[in-house]
Structures are given as C-alpha cells and as structure tokens.
C-alpha positions as CSV (number, residue, x, y, z in Angstrom):
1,X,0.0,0.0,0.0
2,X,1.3,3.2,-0.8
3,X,1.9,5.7,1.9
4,X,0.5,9.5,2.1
5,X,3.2,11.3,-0.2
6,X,2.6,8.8,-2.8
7,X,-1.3,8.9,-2.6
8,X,-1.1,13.0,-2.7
9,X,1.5,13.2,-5.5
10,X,-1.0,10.5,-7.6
11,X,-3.7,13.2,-6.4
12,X,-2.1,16.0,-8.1
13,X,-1.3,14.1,-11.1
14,X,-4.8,13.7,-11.7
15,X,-5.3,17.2,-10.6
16,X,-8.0,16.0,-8.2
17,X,-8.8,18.2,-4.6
18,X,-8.9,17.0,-1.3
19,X,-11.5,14.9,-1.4
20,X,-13.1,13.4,-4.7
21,X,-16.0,10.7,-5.8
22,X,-14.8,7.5,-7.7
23,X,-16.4,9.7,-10.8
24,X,-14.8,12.5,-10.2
25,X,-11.2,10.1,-10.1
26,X,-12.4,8.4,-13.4
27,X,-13.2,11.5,-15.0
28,X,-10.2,13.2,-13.9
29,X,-8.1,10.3,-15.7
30,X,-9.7,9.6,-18.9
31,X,-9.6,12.7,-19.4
32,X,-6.0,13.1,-19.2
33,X,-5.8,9.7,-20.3
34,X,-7.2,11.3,-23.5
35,X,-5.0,14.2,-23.8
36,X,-1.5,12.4,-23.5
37,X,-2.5,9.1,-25.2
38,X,0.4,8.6,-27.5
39,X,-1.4,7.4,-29.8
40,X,-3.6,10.7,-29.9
41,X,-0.9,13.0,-29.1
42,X,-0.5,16.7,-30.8
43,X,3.3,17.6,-29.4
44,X,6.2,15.5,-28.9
45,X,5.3,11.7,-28.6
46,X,8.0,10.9,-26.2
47,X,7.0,13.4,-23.8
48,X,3.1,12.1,-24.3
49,X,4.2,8.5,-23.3
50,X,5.9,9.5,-19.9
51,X,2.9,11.5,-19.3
52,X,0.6,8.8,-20.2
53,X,2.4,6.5,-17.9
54,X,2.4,8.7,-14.9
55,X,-1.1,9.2,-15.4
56,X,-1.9,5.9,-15.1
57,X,0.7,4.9,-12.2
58,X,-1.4,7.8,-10.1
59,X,-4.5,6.1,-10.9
60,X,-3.6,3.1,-10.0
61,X,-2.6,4.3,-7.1
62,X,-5.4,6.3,-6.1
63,X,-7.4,3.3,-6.7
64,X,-5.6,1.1,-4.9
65,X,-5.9,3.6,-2.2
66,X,-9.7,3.2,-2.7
67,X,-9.8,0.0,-3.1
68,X,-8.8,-0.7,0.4
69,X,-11.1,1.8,1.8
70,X,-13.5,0.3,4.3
71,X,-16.9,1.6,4.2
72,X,-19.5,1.6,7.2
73,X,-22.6,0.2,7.1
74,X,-23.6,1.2,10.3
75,X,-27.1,3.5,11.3
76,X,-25.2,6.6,12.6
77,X,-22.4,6.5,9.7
78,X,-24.7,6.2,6.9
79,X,-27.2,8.7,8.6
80,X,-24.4,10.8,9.1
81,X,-22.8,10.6,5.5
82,X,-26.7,11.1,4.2
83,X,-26.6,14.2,6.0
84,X,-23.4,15.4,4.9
85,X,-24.7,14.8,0.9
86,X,-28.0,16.7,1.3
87,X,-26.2,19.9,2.6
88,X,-23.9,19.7,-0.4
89,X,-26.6,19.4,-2.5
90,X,-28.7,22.2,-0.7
91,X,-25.3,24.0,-0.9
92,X,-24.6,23.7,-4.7
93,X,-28.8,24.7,-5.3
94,X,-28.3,27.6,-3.0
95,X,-25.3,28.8,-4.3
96,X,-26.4,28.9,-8.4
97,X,-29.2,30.3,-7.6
98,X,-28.6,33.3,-5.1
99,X,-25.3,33.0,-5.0
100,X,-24.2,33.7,-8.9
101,X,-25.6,37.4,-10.2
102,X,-25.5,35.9,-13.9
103,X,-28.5,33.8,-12.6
C-alpha cells in the first residue's frame, strides 16, 4: 500500500482536490488519459508517453488507495454521511441560484 506522499503526489497528477467521488477520479483520468494518449498525441510523442504513464501509475494508485477503503454500514455513519450529501446538494442549489448574479 502506498503511503501518504505517494497517494497526494497520484492526487495531483490527476489534478484532483482534497477529497473526490470514484467519478470524479475516473473522470479526472480519462480525461487526461485522452489528452496524453500517444497514440492521440499533438506535441512530442516521447513526452506524451511518460505523461501517459504517470497518469496511469497515479491512478492506479489512487485506486488502490480506494480499493482498500472500508466503508460503514452502520445506522449513525450512513445517517451521518446522508446528512453530509444533502447539505452539499442544498449548498450547490443555494449557491447557483442566489449565490451567482448571472442567474
């Protein structure tokens, strides 16, 4: 298992945040999976193929990481997490709509 430096340089490889959804990491690296293919690249194909490969190193990492993760099942956890997810999404309603003037 790889320890916290490793995990957080694999998390800034993907250019994910502090904390992130298993969609957000799979987004995060097709995306750049995408960009740096060699196969697909623009620019210099050499540089695109050690991109590539740290790209995919990180996310293999990260999902090792997550992998491992053990999730609760219990009441107060899931209540709690529940809880946690509604106020982000009352956030992120609250915010577009009084929150942004272009709205």
């Amino acid at each position: 298992m790889a320890d916290f430096k490793e995990i957080d340089e694999a998390r800034k490889i993907l250019g994910l945040e502090e904390t992130a959804t298993l969609k957000e990491i799979r987004d995060a690296y097709r995306k750049l999976a995408l960009k740096y293919h060699p196969d697909k690249c623009q620019g210099n194909r050499k540089e695109s193929e050690e991109m590539f490969k740290k790209i995919t190193a990180a996310y293999d990492i990260i999902m090792a990481y997550c992998a491992g993760y053990r999730y609760s099942f219990k009441k107060r956890d899931i209540e709690d997490t529940v809880k946690e997810m509604d106020e982000e999404i009352f956030r992120n309603f609250f915010d577009d709509w009084f929150g942004n003037p272009d709205l």
